[in-house]
Rosetta silent file (secondary structure, phi, psi, omega in degrees, C-alpha in Angstrom):
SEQUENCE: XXXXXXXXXXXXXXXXXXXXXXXXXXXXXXXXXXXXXXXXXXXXXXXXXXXXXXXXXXXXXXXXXXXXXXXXXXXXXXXXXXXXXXXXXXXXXXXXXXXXXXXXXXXXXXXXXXXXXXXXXXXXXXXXXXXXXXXXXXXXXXXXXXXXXXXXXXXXXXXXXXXXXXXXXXXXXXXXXXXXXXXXXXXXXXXXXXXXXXXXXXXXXXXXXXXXXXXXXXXXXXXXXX
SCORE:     score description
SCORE:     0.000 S_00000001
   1 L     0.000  140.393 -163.653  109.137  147.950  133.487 S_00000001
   2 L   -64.237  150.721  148.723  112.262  150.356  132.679 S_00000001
   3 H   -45.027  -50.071 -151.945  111.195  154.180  132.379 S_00000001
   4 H   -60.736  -52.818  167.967  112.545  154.692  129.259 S_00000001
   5 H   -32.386  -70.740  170.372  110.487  151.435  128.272 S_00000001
   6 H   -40.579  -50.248 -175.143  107.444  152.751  129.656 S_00000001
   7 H   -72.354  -47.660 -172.282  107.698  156.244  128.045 S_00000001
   8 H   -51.381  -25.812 -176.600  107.794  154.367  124.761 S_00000001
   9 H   -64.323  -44.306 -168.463  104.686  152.633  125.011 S_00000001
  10 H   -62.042  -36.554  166.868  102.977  155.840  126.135 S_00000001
  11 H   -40.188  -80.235 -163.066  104.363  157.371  122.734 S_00000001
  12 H   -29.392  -42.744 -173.017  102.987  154.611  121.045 S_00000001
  13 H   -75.570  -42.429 -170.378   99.150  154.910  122.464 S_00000001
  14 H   -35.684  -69.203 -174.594   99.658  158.648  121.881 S_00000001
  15 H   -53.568  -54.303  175.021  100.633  158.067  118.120 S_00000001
  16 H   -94.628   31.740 -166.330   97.784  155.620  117.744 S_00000001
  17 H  -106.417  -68.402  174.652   95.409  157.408  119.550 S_00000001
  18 H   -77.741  -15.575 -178.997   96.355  160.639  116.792 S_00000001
  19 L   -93.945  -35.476  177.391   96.324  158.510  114.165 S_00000001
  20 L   -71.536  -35.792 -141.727   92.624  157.034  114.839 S_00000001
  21 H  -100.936  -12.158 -166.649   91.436  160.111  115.613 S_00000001
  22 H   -89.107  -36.332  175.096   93.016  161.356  112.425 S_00000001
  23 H   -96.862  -20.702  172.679   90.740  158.761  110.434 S_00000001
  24 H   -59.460  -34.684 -172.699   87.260  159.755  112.544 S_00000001
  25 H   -70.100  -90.899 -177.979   88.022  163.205  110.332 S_00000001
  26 L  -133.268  113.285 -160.033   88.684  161.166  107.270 S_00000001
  27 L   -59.027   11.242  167.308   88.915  157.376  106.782 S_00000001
  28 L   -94.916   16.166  173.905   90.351  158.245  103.358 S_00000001
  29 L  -106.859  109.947 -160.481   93.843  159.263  104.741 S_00000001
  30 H   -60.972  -40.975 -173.071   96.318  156.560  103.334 S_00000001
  31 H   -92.010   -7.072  160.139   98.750  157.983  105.946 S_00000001
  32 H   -65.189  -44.519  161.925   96.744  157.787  109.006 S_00000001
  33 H   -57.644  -35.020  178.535   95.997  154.324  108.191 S_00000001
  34 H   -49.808  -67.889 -179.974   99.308  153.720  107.925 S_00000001
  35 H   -38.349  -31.621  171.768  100.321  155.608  110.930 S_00000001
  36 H   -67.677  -58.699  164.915   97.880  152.990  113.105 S_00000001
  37 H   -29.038  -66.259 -177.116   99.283  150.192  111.661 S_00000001
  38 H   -78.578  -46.006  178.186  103.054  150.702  112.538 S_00000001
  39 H   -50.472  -44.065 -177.058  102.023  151.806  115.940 S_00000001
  40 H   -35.655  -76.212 -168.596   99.620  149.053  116.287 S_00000001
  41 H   -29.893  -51.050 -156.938  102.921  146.763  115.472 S_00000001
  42 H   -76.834  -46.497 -148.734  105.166  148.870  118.057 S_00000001
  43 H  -118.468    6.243 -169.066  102.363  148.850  120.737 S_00000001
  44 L  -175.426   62.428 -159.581  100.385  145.351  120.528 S_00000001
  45 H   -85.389  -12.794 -163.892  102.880  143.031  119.351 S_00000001
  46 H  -105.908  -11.333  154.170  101.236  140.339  120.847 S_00000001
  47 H  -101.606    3.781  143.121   97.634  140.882  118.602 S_00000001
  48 H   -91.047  -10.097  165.018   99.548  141.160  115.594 S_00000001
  49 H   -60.059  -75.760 -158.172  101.484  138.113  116.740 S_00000001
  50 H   -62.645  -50.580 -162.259   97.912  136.617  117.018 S_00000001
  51 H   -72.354  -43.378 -164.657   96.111  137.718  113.679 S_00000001
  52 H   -73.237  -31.659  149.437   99.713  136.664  111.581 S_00000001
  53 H   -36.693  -41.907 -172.992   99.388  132.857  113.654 S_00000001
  54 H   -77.847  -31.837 -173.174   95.770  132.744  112.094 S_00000001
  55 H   -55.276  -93.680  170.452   97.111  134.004  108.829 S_00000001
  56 H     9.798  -55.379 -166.264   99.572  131.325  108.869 S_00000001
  57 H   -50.538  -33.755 -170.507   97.054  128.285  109.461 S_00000001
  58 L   -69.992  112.641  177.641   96.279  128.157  105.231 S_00000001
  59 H   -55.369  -12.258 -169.305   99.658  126.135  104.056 S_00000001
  60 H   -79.461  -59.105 -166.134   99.350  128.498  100.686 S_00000001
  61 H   -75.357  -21.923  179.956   99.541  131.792  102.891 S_00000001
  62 H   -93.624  -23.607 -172.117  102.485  129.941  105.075 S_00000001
  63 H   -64.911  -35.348 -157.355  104.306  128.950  101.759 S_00000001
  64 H   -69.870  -47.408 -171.852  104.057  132.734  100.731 S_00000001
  65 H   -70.114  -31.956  151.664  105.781  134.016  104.348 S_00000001
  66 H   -25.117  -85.756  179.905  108.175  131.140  103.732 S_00000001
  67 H   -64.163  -14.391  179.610  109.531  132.490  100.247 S_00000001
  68 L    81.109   38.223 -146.428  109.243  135.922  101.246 S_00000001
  69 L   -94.641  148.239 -169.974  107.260  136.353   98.353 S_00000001
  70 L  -127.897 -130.634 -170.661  107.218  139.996   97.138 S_00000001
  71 L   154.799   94.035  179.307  106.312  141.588   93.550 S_00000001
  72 L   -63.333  143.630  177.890  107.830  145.002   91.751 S_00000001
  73 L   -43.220  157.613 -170.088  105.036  147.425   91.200 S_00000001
  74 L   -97.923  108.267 -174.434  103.412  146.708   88.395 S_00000001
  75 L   -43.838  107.908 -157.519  103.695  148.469   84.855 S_00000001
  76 H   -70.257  -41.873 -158.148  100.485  149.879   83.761 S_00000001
  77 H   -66.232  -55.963 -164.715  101.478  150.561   80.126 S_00000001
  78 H   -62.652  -35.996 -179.679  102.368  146.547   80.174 S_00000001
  79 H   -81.326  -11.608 -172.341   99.392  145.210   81.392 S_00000001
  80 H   -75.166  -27.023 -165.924   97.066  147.578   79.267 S_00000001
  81 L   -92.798   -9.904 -161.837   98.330  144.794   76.328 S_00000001
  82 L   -79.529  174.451 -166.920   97.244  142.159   78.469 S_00000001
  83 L   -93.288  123.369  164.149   93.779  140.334   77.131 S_00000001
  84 L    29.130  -55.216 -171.796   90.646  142.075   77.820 S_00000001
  85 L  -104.120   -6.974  172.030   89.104  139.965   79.969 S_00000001
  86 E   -79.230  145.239  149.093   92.085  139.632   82.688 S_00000001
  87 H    -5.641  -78.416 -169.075   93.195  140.292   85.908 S_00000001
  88 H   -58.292  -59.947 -172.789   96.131  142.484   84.480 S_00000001
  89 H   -42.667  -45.109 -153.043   93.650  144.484   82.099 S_00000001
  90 H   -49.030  -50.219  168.778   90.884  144.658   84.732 S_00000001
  91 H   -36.454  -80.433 -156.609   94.095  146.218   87.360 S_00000001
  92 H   -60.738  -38.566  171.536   95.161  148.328   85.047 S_00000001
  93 H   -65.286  -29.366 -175.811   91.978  150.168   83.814 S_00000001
  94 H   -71.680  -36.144 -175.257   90.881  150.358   87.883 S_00000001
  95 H   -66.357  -49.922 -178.665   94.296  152.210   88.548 S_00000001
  96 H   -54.000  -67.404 -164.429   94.053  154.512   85.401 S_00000001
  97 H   -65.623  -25.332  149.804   90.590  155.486   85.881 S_00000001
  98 L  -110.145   35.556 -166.326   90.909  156.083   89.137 S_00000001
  99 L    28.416   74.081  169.490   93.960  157.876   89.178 S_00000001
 100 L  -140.333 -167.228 -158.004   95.647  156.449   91.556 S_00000001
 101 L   -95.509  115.695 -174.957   99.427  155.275   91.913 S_00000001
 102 L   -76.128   -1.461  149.699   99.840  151.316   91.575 S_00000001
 103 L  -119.440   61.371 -178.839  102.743  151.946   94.266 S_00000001
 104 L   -34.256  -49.671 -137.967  100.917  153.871   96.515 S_00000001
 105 L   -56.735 -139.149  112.444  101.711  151.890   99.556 S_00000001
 106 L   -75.965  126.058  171.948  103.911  152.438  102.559 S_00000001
 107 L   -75.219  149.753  171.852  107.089  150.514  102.172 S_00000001
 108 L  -158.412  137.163  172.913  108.383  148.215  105.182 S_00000001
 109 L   -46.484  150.782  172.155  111.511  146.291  105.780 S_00000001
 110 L  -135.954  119.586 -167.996  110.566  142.375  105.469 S_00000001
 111 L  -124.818   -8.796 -152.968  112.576  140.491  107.868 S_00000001
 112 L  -170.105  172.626  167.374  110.108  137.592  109.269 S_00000001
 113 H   -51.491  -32.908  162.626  106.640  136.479  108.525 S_00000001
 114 H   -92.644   -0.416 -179.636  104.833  139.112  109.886 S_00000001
 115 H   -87.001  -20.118 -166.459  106.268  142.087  108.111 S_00000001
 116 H   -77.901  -30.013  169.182  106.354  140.036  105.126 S_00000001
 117 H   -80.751  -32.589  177.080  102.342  139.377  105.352 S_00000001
 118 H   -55.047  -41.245 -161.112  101.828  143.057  106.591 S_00000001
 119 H   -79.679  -69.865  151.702  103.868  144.251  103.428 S_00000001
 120 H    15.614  -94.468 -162.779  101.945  141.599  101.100 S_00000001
 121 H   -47.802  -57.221  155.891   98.689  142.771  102.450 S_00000001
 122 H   -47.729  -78.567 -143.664   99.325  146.713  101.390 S_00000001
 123 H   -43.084  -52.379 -145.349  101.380  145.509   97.863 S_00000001
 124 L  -118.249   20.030 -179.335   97.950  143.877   96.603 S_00000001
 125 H   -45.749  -61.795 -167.761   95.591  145.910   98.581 S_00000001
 126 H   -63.351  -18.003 -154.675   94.060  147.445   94.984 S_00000001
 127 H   -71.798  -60.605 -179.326   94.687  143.813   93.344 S_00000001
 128 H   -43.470  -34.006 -147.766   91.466  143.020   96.433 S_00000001
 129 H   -73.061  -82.515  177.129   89.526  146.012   94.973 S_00000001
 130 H   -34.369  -50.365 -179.426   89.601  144.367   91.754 S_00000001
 131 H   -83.712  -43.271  157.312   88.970  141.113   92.551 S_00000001
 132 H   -92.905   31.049  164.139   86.247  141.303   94.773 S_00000001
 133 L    63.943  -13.017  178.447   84.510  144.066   92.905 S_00000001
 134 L   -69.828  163.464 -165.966   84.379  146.170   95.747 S_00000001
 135 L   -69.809 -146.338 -172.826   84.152  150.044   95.335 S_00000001
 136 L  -146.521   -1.594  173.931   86.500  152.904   96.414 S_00000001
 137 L   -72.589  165.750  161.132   83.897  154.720   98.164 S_00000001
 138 L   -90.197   13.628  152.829   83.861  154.459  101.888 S_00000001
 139 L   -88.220  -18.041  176.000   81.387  151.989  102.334 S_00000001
 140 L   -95.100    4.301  135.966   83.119  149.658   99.627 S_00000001
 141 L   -58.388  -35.714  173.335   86.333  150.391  101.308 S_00000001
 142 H   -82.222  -31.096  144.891   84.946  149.290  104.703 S_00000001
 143 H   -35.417  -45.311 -172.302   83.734  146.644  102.917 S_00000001
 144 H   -75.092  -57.001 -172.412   86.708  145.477  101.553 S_00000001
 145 H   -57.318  -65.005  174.609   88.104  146.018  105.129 S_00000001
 146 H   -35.574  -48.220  159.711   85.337  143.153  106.337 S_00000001
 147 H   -50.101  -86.839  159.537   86.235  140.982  104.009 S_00000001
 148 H    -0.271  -42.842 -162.228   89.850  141.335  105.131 S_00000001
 149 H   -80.632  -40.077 -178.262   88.936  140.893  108.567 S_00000001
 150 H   -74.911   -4.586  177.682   87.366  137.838  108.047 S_00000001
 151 H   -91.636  -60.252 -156.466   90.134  136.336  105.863 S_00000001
 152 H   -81.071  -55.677 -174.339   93.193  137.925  108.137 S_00000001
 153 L    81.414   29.032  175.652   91.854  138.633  111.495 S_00000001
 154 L   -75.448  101.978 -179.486   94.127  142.039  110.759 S_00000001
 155 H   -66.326   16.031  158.510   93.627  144.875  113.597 S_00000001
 156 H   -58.663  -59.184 -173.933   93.764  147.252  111.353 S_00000001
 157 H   -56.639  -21.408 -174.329   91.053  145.893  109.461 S_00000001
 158 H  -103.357  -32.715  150.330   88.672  146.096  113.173 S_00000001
 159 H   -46.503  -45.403 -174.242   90.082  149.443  113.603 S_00000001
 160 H   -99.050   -5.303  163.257   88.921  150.981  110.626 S_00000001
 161 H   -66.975  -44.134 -170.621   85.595  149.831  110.678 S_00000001
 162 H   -63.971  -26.609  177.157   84.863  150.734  113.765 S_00000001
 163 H   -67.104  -34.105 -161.375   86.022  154.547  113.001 S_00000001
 164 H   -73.470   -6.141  164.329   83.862  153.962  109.885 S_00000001
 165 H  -101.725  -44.832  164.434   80.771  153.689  111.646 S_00000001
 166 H   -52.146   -9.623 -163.541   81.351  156.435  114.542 S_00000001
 167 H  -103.991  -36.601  159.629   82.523  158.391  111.458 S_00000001
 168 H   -61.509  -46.700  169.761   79.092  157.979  109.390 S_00000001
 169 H   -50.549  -32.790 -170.528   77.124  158.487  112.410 S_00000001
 170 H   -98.542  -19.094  178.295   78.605  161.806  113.108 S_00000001
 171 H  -131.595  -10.631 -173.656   79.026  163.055  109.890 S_00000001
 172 L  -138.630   79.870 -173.561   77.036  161.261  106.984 S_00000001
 173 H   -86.485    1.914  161.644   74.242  159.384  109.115 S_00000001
 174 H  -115.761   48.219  130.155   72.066  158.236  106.322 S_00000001
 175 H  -129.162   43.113  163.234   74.440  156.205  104.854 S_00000001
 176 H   -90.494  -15.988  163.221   74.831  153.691  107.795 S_00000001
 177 H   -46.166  -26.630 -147.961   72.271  151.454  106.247 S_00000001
 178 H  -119.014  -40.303 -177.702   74.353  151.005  102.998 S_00000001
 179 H   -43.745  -59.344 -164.930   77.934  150.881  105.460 S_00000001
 180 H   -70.134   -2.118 -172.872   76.574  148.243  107.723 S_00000001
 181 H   -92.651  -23.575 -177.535   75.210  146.152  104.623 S_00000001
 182 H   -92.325    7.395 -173.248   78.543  146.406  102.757 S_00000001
 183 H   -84.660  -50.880  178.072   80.224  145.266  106.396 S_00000001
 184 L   -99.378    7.272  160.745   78.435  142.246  106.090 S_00000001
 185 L   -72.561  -28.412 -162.274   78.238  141.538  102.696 S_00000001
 186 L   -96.623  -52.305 -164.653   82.479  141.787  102.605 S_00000001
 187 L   -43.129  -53.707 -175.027   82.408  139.724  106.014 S_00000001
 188 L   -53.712  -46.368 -160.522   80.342  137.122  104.246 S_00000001
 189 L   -63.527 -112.449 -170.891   82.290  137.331  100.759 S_00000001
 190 H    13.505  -84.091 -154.580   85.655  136.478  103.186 S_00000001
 191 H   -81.023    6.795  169.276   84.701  133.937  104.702 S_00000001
 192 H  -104.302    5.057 -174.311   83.373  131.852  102.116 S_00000001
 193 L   -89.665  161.517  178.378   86.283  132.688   99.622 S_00000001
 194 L   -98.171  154.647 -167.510   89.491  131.134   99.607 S_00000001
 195 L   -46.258  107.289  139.643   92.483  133.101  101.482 S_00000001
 196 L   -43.031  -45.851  177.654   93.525  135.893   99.195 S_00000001
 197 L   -78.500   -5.340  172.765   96.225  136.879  100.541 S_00000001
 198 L   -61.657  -48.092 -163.781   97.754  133.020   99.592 S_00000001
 199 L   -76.631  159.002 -150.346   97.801  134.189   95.813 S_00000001
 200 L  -112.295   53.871 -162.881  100.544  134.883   93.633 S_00000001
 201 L   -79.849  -28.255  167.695   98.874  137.079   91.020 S_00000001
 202 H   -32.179  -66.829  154.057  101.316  139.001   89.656 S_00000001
 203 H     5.564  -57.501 -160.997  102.659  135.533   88.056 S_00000001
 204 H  -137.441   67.115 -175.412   99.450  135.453   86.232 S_00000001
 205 L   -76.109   -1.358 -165.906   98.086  138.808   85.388 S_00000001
 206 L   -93.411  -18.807 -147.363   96.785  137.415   81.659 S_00000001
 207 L   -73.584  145.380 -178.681   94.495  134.767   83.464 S_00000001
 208 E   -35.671  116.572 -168.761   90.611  135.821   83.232 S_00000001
 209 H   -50.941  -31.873  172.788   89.353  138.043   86.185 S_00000001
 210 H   -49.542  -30.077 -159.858   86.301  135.365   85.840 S_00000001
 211 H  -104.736  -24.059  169.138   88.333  132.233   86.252 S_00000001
 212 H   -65.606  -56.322  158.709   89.991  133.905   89.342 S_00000001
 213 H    -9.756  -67.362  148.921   86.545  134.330   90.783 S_00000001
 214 H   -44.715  -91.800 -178.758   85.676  131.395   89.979 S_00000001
 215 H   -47.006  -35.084 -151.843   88.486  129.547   92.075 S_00000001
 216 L   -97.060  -17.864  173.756   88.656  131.370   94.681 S_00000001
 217 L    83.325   16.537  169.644   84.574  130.914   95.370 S_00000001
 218 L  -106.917  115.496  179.610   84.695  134.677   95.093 S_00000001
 219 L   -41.763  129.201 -165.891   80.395  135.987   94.638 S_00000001
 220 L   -60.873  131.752 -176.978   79.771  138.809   92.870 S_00000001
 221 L   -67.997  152.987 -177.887   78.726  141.409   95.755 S_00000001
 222 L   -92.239  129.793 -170.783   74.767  142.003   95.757 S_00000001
 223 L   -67.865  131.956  169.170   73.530  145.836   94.877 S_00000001
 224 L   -66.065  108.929  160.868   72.458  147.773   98.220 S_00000001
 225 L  -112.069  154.813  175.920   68.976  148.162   97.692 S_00000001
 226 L  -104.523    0.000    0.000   67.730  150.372  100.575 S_00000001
């Protein structure tokens, strides 16, 4: 292996090394997550090469990396008219009310299948939120993440759990009961739901959040009693 080659790699572990260590403070920093990600890509092309193969297998999820299919953020104002009981309402009131930005994301060139499922997977991240009811807290974010993992097989998604449980042990340790319950509650949800990341919702923000549910086989999560 070249120097120059070499020194790059070492960069790489460095950066995602500081970037993990960067989410053990707090797994709520959207750019630390990031920051793992594109190293992850840079430094272990051959296990995102693996998770984007698995991705693949669902013909719905290969048709999407096929078209390249993408989505402009989505107008809040517009979707607030949508009916009550939808998708688009349900979206929009989770974004408002929790003040957060319906383009949040990290942006990425889309040249091939896996940036185009990588980009995807951020675009509709909040879309998941929504759809499978989970919270914004960090156990229904690591939740969320479970779910993921078990749909995607995304190292991201096995990266931030695992900081999320050395990061609850060390700093909030009686709430690993309700972390590890929503780990396997989201695991479960995944893997009996159909592939998320396959769907095209923008297309059909008026249709009922119920009837998506409903197809997709996805179960209303079960309350953490402790």
């Amino acid at each position: 292996m070249h120097f120059k080659e070499l020194r790059r790699l070492n960069l790489d572990y460095l950066n995602t090394l500081k970037s993990v260590l960067g989410l053990l403070r707090d797994p709520t920093q959207t750019e630390s997550i990031y920051d793992v990600e594109d190293a992850l890509v840079r430094s272990h092309p051959q296990t995102m090469a693996a998770s984007v193969k698995y991705m693949l297998k669902h013909p719905d999820v290969a048709a999407l990396a096929h078209d390249r299919y993408s989505a402009p953020v989505p107008e809040l104002a517009k979707l607030m008219t949508c009916p009550t009981n939808s998708l688009g309402y349900a979206f929009a009131q989770y974004i408002s009310s929790s003040g957060f930005d319906p383009g949040f994301y990290r942006k990425m060139e889309v040249v091939d299948d896996e940036t185009c499922l990588l980009f995807r997977l951020r675009q509709t991240h909040d879309i998941w939120h929504v759809v499978t009811g989970m919270s914004v807290d960090v156990p229904g974010e690591i939740g969320l993440k479970a779910f993921e993992l078990s749909q995607t097989r995304r190292p991201l998604a096995g990266i931030l759990i695992a900081g999320a449980f050395v990061s609850t042990m060390l700093n909030q340790p009686e709430q690993l009961d309700r972390l590890l319950d929503r780990v396997a509650s989201g695991y479960r949800m995944g893997a009996k739901a159909k592939p998320l990341l396959a769907q095209r919702w923008e297309e059909h923000w008026e249709k009922p959040l119920a009837e998506w549910r409903s197809e997709l086989g996805i179960e209303p999560m079960p309350v953490y009693i402790p």
